[in-house]
C-alpha positions in Angstrom: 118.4 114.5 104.7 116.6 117.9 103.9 118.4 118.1 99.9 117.4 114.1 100.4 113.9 114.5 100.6 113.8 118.0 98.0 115.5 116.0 95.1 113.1 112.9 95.6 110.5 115.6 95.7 111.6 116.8 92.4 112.3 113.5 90.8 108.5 112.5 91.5 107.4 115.8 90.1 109.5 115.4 86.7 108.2 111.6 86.3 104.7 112.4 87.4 103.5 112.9 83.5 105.4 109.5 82.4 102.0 107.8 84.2 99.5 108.1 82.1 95.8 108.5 82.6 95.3 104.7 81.8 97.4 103.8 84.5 94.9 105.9 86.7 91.7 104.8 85.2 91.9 102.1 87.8 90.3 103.6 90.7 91.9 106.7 92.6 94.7 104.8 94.5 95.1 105.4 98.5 97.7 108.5 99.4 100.5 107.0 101.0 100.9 108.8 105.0 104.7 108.4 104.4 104.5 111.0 101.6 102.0 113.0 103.6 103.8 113.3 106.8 107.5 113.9 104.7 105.3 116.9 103.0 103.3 118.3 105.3 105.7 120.1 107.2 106.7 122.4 104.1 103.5 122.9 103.4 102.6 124.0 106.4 105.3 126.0 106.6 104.9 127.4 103.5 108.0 126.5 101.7 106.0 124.4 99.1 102.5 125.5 97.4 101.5 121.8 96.6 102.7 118.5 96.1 101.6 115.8 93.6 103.3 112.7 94.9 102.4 109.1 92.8 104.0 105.6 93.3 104.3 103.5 90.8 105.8 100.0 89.4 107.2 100.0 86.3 104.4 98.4 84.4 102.6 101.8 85.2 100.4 100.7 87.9 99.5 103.1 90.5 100.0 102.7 94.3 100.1 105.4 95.5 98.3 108.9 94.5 99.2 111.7 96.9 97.6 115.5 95.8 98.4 117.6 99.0 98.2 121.6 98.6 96.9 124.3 96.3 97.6 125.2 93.2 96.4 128.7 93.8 97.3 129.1 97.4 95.6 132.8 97.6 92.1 131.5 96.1 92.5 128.3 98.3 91.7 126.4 95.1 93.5 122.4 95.5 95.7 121.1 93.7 94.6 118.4 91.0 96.4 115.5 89.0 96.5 117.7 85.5 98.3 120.6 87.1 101.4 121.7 85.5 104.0 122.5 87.4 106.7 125.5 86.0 110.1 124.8 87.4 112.4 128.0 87.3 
């Protein structure tokens, strides 16, 4: 379940910049509390720095917008929809 949950994590990550701003421009969508109770546990635990998590139909329509974390966790600053994300 816990490789599960990490390679859906990373799947949402590497799609994340297919939706475009236009698909957004519709009003901030509602976070999904599925996403943010699956997440919140490795963030509090520190395993994961942030999470961008988005839900979306294939016509590009946003249902879900979840932006949990920080993207600088020692300045405490959050983490935002344009963040890059380096995978190593």
């Amino acid at each position: 379940m816990k490789q599960y949950l990490l390679r859906a994590l990373l799947v949402i990550l590497l799609h994340a910049p297919l939706v475009t701003r236009s698909a957004l421009a519709g009003g901030n969508p509602p976070a999904s509390p599925e996403v943010t109770a699956a997440m919140q546990p490795y963030l509090e635990s520190y395993k994961l720095a942030g999470v961008i998590g988005i839900i979306a139909d294939k016509t590009g329509k946003v249902h879900y917008q979840n932006l949990l974390g920080y993207s600088d966790v020692e300045a405490k600053k959050p983490i935002r929809e344009d963040n890059v994300f380096w995978i190593a």
